[in-house]
BAVEX-18247 format. One record per residue (C-alpha): residue number from 1; x, y, z. Coordinates in nm, 4 decimals, padded with zeros to 6 digits. Example, Ala and Ser with C-alpha at 12.3 -4.5 7.8 and 13.67 -1.06 7.14 Angstrom:
REM BAVEX-18247
i:u:v:w
1:01.2300:-00.4500:00.7800
2:01.3670:-00.1060:00.7140
//
This chain:
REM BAVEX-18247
i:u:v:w
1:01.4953:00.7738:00.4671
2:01.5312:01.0934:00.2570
3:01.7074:01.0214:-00.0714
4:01.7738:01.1700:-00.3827
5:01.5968:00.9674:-00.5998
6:01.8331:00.9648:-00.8857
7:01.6561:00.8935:-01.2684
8:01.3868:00.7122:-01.3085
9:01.5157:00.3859:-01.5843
10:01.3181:00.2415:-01.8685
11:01.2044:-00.1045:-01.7429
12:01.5142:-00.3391:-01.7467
13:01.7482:-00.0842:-01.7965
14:02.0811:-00.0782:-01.5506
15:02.2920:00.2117:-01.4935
16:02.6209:00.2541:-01.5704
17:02.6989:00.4286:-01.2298
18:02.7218:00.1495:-00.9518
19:02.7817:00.2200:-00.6125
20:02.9204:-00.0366:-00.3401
21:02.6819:-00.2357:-00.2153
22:02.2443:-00.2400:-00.4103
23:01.8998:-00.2635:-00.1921
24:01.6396:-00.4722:-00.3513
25:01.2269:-00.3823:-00.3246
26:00.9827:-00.5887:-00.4680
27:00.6608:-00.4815:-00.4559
28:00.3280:-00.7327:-00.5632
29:00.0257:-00.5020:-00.6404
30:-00.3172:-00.6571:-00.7371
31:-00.2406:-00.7605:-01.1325
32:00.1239:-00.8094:-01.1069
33:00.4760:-00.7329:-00.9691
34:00.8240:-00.5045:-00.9726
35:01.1566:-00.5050:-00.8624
36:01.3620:-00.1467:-00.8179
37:01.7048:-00.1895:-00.7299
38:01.8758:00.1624:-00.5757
39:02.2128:00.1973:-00.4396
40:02.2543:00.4232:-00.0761
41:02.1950:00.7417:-00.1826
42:01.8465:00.6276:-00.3504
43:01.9797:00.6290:-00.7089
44:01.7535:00.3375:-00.9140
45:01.9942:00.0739:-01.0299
46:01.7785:-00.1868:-01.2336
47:01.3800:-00.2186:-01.2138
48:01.1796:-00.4457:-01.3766
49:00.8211:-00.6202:-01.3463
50:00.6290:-00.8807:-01.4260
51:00.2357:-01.0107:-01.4585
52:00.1229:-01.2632:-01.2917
53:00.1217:-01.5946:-01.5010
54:-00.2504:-01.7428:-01.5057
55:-00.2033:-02.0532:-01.2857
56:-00.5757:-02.2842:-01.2711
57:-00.6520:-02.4875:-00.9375
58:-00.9135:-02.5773:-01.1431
59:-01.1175:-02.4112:-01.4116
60:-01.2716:-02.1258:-01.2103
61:-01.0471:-02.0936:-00.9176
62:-00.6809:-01.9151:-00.9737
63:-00.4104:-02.0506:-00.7979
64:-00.3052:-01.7286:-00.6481
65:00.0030:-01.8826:-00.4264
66:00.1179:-02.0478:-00.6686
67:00.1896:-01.7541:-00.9291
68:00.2882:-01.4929:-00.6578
69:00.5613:-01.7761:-00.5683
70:00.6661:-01.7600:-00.9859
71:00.6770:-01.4247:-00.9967
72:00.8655:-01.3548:-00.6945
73:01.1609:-01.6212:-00.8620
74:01.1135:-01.4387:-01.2164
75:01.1689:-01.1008:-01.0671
76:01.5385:-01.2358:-00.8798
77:01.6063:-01.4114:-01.2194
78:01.5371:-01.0412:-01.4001
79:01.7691:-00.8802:-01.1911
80:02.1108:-00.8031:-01.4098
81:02.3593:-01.1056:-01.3141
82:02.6167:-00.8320:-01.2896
83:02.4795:-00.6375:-01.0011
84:02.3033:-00.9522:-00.7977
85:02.6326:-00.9504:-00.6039
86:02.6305:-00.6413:-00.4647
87:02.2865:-00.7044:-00.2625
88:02.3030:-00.6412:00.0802
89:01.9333:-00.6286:00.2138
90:01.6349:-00.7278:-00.0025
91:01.2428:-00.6138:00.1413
92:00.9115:-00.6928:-00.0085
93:00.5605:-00.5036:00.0248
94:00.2243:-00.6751:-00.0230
95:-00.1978:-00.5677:-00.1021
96:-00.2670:-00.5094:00.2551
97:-00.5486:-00.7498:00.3966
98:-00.4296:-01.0336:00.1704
99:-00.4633:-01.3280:00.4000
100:-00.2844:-01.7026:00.3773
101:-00.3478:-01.9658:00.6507
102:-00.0763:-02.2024:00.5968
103:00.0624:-02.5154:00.7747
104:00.3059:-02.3672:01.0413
105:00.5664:-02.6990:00.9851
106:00.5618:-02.6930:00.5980
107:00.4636:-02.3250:00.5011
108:00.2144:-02.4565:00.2706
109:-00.0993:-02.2730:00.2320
110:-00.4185:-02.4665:00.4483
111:-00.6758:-02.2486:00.2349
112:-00.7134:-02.0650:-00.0704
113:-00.5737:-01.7143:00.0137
114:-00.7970:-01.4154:00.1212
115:-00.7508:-01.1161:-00.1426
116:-00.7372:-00.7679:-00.0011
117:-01.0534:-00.6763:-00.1696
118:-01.2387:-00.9840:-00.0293
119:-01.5128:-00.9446:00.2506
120:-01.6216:-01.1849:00.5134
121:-01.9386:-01.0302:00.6525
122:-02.0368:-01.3493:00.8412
123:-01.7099:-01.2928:01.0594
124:-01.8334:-00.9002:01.1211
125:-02.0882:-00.9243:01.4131
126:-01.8330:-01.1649:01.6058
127:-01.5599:-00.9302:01.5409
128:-01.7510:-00.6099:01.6457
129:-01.8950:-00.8148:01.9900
130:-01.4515:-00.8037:02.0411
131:-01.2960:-00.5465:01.9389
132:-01.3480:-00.1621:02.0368
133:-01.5936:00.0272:01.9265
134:-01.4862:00.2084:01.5656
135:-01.1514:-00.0550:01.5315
136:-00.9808:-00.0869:01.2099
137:-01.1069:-00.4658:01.2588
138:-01.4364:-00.3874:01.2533
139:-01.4762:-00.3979:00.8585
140:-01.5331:-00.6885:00.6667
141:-01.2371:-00.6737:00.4367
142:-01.0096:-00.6306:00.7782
143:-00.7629:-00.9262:00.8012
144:-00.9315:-01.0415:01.1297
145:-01.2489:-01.0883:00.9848
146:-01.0694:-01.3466:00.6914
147:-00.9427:-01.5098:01.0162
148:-01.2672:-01.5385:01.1876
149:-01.4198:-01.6517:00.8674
150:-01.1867:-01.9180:00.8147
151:-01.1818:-02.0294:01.2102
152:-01.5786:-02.1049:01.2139
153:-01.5373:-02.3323:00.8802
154:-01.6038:-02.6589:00.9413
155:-01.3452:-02.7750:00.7345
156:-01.0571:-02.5885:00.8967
157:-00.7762:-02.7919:00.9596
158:-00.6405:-02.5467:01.3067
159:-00.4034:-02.7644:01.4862
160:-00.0586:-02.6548:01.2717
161:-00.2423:-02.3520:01.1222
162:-00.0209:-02.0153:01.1126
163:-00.1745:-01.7087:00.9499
164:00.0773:-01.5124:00.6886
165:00.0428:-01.1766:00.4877
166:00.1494:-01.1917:00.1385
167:00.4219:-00.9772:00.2274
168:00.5206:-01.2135:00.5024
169:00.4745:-01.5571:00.3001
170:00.6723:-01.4086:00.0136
171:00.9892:-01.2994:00.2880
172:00.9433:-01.6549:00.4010
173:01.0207:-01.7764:00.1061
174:01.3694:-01.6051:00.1041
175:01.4765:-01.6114:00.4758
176:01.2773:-01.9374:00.5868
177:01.2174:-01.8481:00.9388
178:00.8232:-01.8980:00.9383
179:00.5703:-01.6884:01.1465
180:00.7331:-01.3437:01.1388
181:00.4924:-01.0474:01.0067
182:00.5748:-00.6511:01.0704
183:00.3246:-00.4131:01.2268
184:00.2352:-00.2425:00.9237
185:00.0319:-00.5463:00.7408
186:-00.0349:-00.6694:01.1208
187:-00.2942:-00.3976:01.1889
188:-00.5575:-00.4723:00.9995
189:-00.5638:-00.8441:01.2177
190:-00.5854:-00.6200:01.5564
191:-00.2009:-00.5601:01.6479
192:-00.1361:-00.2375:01.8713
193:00.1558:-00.0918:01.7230
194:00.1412:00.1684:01.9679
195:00.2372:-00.0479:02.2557
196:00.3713:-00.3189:01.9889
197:00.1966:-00.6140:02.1376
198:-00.1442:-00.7408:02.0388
199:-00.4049:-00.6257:02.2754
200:-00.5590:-00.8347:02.5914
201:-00.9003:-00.8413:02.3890
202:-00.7298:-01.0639:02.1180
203:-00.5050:-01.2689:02.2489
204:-00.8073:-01.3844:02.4503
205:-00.9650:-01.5206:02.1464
206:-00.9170:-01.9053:02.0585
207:-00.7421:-01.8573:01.7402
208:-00.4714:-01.5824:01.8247
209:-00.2333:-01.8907:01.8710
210:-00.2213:-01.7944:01.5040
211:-00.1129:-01.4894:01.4846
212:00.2251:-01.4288:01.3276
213:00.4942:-01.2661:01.5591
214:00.5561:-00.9114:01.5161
215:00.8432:-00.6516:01.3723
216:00.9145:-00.2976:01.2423
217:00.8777:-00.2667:00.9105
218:01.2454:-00.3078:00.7354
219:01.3728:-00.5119:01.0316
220:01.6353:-00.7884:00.9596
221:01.5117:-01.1273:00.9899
222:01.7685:-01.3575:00.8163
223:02.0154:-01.4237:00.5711
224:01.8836:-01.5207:00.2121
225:01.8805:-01.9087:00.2355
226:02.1884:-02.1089:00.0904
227:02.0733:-02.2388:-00.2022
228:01.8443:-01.9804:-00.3571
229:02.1699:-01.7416:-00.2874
230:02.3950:-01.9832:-00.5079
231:02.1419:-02.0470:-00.7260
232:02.1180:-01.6720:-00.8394
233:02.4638:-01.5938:-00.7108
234:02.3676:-01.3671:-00.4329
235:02.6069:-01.2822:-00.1450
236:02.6928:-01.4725:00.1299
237:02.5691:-01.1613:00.3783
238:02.2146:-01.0667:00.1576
239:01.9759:-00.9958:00.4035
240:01.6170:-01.0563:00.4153
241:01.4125:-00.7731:00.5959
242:01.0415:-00.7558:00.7234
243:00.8212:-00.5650:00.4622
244:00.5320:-00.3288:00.4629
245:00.1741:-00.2847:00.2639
246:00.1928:-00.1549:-00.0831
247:00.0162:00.1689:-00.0050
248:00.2732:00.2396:00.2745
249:00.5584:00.1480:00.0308
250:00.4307:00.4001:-00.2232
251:00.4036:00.6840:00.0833
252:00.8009:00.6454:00.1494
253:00.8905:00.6368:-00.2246
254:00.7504:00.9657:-00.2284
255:00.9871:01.0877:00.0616
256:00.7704:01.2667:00.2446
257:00.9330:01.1941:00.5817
258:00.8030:01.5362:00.7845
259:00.5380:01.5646:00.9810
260:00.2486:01.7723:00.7811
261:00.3954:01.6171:00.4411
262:00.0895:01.4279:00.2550
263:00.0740:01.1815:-00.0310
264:-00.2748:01.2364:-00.2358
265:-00.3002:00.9411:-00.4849
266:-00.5419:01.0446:-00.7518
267:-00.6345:00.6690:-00.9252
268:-00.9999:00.5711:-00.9997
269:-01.0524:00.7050:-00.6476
270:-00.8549:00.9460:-00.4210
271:-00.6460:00.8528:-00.1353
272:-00.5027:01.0600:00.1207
273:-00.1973:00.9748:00.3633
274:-00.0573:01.2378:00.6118
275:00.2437:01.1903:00.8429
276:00.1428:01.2875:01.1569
277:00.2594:01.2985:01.5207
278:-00.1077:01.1963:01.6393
279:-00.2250:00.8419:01.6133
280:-00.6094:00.8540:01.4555
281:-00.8819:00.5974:01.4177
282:-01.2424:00.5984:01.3263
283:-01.3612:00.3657:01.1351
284:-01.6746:00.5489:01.0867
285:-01.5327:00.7482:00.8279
286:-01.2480:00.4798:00.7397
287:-00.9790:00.6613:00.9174
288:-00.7034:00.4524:01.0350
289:-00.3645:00.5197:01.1334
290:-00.0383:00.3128:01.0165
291:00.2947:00.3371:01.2666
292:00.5805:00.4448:01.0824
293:00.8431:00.4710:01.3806
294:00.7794:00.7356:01.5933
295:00.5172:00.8999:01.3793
296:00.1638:00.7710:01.2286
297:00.0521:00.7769:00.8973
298:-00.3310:00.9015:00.8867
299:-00.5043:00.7771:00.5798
300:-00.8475:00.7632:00.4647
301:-00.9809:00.7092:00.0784
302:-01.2980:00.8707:-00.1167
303:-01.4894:00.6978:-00.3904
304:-01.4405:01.0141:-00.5849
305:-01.1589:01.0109:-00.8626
306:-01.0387:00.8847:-01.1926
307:-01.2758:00.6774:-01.2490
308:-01.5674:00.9465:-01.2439
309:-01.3658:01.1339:-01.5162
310:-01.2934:00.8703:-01.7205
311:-01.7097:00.7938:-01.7476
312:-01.7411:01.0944:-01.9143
313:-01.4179:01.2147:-02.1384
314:-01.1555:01.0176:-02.3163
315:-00.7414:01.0334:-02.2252
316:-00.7515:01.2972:-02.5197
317:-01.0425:01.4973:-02.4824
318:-00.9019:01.5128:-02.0779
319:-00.5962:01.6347:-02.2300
320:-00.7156:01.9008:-02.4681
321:-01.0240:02.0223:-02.2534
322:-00.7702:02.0520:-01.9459
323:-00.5390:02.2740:-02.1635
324:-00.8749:02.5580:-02.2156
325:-00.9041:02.5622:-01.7910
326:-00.8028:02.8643:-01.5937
327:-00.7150:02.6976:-01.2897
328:-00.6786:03.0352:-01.1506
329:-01.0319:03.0723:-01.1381
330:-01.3252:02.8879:-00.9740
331:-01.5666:02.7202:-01.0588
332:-01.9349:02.8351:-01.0123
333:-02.0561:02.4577:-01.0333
334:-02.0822:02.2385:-00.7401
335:-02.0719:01.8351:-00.7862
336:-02.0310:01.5234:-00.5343
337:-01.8659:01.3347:-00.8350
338:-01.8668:00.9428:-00.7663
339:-01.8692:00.6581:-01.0121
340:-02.1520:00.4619:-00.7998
341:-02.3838:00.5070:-00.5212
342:-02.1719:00.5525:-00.1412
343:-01.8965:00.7771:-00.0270
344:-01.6720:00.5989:00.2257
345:-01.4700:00.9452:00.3286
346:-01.4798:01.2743:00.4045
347:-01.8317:01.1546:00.4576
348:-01.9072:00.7924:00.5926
349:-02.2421:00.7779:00.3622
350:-02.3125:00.4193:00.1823
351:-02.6070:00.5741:00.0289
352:-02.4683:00.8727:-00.0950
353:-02.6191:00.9464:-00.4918
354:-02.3758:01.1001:-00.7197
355:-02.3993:01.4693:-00.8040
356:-02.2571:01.6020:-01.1753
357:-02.5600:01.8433:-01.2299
358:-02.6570:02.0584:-01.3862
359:-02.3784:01.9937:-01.6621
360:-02.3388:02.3148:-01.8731
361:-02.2802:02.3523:-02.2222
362:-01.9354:02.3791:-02.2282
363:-01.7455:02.0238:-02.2050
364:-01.3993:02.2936:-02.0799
365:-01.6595:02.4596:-01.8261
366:-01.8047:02.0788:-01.6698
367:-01.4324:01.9450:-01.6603
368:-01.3157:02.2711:-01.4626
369:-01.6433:02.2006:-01.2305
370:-01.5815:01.8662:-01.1839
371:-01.2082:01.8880:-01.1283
372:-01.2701:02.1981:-00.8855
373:-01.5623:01.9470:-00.7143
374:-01.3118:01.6961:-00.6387
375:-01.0242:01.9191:-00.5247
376:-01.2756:02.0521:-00.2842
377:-01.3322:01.7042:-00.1330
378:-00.9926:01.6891:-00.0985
379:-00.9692:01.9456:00.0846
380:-01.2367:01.8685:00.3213
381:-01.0491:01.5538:00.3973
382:-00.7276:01.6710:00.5006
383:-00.9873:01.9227:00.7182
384:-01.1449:01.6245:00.8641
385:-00.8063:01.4592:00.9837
386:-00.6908:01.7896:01.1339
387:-01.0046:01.8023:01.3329
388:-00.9410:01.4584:01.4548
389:-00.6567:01.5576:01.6111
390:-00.3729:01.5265:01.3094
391:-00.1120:01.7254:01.2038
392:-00.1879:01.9846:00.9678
393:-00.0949:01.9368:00.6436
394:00.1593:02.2016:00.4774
395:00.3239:02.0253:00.1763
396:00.1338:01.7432:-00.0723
397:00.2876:01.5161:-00.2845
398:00.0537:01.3704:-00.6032
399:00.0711:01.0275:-00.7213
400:-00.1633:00.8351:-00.9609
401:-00.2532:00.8796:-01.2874
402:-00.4272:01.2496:-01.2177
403:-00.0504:01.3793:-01.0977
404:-00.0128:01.3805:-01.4747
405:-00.2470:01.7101:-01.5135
406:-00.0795:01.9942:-01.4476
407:-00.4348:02.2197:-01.4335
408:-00.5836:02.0007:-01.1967
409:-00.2164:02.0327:-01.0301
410:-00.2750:02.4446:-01.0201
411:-00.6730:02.4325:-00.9295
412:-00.5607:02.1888:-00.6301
413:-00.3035:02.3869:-00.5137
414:-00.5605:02.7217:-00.5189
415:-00.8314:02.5277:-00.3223
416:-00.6146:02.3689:-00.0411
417:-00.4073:02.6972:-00.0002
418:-00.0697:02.4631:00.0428
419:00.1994:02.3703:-00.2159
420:00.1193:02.0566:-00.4411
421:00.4277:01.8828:-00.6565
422:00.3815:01.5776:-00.8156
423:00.5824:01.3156:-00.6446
424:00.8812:01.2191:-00.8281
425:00.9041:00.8351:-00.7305
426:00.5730:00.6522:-00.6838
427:00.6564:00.3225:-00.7462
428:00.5480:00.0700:-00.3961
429:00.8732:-00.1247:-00.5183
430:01.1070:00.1721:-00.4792
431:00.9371:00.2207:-00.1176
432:01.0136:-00.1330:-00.0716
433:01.3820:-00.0752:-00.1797
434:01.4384:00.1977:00.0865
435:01.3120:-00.0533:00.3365
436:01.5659:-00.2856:00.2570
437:01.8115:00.0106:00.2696
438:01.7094:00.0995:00.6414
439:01.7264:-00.2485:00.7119
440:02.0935:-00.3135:00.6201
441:02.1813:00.0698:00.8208
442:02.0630:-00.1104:01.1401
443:02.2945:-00.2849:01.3610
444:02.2168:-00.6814:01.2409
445:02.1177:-00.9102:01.4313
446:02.0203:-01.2272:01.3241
447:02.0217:-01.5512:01.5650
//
């Protein structure tokens, strides 16, 4: 899936140069939603997004299923009327963990969804007395623990229950084949996608009869259904292919499809993925390993970050102070910056205190030491993975808000000895779009 990734458009904006056929991503993130439409060689099209509408259940509780469902039809109604003919494959990615138990004859959600952030520590000591030791599972955000949760209520309706990602629900929507998930959002409920199957030690379980069947990631599933095709004139041959978690989506709109190529996202915390040709997992230090076909992406996330910085300095004093740096030189000064107490990786510690002291005089000289601090964690996690058995890392790629600082760019490169370039598409939605591209390469096959 390398590409060249063409311009990046003003929101809304289409291009004048139109190739033969367009590839549609959508990707829904926590707050709201995009569409990038690309043509084959990767060149954006048309992109667009949208927040999510505030839809009430009642006064308290949001009606999450319901607005995801409005979006996703606002998004195919943004797309130019011009190029909506020229689809060929459309893909969507989805927060990973974010869990719908829906009727398996109707589609229609059983329960209020599960949100990726949400925990479900009741279900954790029944899923640990399961699952290996250390499994991605064994967490109580993990989508298996939302299922557990939901099984043991005494309310659950289970007889036509089906369990859906977001990603999934939102595909349903366009292909109508329900049950069909791909082994990127399956992990987190206990799929192997090493041996693609789910394991003995889940299928055992009373409510795997659940469980969604499995695909690769930008599989075909079906064509768009009839009428939403007429409706926003669509072609008669649109595909709909299997999706993919937003983080993943963001790692291939990067393009960093050799082994040893990393994606550090430097947000209000820093997360690391490396494409490697060793599988790892430890959830210990929140290590966990996504199949992306014949190689594994090894990712793991600190609580260090953007939002330490952002505590301290404003966007312009950031700016200014940033410009004063040498990034050629280190820094003397040696923090653990964290916004909060607990580090979740390089080191698995929930009681670890944050450390930005002694701060000096100089606001340029704290900045340097707290930008060095957190380039050296970085660089103590992609140490960490390589002891585990990874590939090494030889090339990153920087997304987030920090890729924006060039100094922190240079002091980065200095402390992890490798190349660093910020990544020149980040959008999950243009990650999405290449999936959809993939998907219409394969040979189709739809029953």
């Amino acid at each position: 899936m390398m590409m060249n990734p063409g311009s990046n458009k003003d929101d809304g904006e289409v291009s004048g140069q139109v190739g033969h056929r367009l590839y549609l991503g959508m990707d829904f993130g926590t707050s709201g939603a995009r569409f990038v439409l690309i043509d084959k060689q990767g060149t954006i099209q048309a992109q667009g997004k949208r927040e999510y509408p505030l839809l009430y259940m009642s006064e308290e509780t949001m009606d999450w299923v319901s607005s995801w469902k409005k979006t996703l039809f606002s998004l195919l109604e943004d797309v130019p009327v011009s190029l909506r003919p020229l689809i060929a494959s459309i893909s969507i990615d989805g927060t990973s963990a974010t869990t719908l138990i829906i009727d398996s004859t109707t589609g229609e959600p059983l329960w209020r969804p599960f949100l990726y952030n949400e925990s479900c520590p009741d279900a954790l000591p029944i899923v640990k007395s399961i699952a290996p030791a250390n499994h991605t599972v064994c967490s109580g955000s993990s989508t298996l623990c939302k299922l557990v949760s939901w099984w043991n209520s005494d309310d659950s309706n289970k007889e036509h229950a089906l369990l859906l990602h977001q990603a999934d629900w939102l595909l349903w929507l366009l292909h109508g084949k329900l049950g069909i998930s791909d082994y990127n959002n399956a992990l987190k409920v206990g799929y192997d996608p090493e041996h693609d199957s789910y394991p003995s030690w889940l299928l055992s379980q009373p409510y795997s009869r659940v469980l969604p069947s499995v695909k690769a990631p930008g599989a075909s599933i079906g064509y768009l259904q009839e009428d939403i095709r007429t409706q926003f004139g669509f072609p008669k041959d649109c595909v709909v292919c299997t999706g993919t978690t937003d983080s993943i989506a963001a790692f291939l709109a990067a393009r960093a499809t050799q082994p040893g190529k990393a994606v550090t996202s430097l947000g209000s915390t820093l997360a690391i993925k490396l494409l490697s040709t060793s599988r790892i997992e430890d959830a210990r230090f929140g290590v966990y390993s996504h199949r992306l076909d014949d190689k594994w992406l090894v990712g793991g996330a600190s609580n260090t970050g953007g939002a330490v910085l952002r505590q301290i300095f404003t966007d312009e004093q950031l700016e200014k102070l940033s410009e004063q740096i040498n990034p050629m030189e280190a820094s003397p000064l040696d923090y653990y910056p964290l916004h909060a107490v607990g580090e979740r990786f390089p080191v698995a510690d929930p009681k670890m205190v944050p450390r930005l002291q002694p701060r000096p005089e100089s606001d340029v000289e704290y900045l340097h030491g707290i930008l060095e601090s957190i380039a050296r964690i970085e660089a103590k996690a992609y140490s960490l993975l390589k002891d585990m058995g990874a590939t090494q890392v030889d090339e990153v790629f920087t997304a987030g808000g920090g890729a924006k600082n060039r100094t922190w760019a240079k002091i980065r490169e200095r402390v992890l000895g490798l190349p660093v370039s910020r990544a020149i598409q980040t959008e999950a939605a243009y990650g999405a779009a290449l999936l959809a591209l993939k998907g219409a390469q394969r040979d189709i096959d739809i029953p």
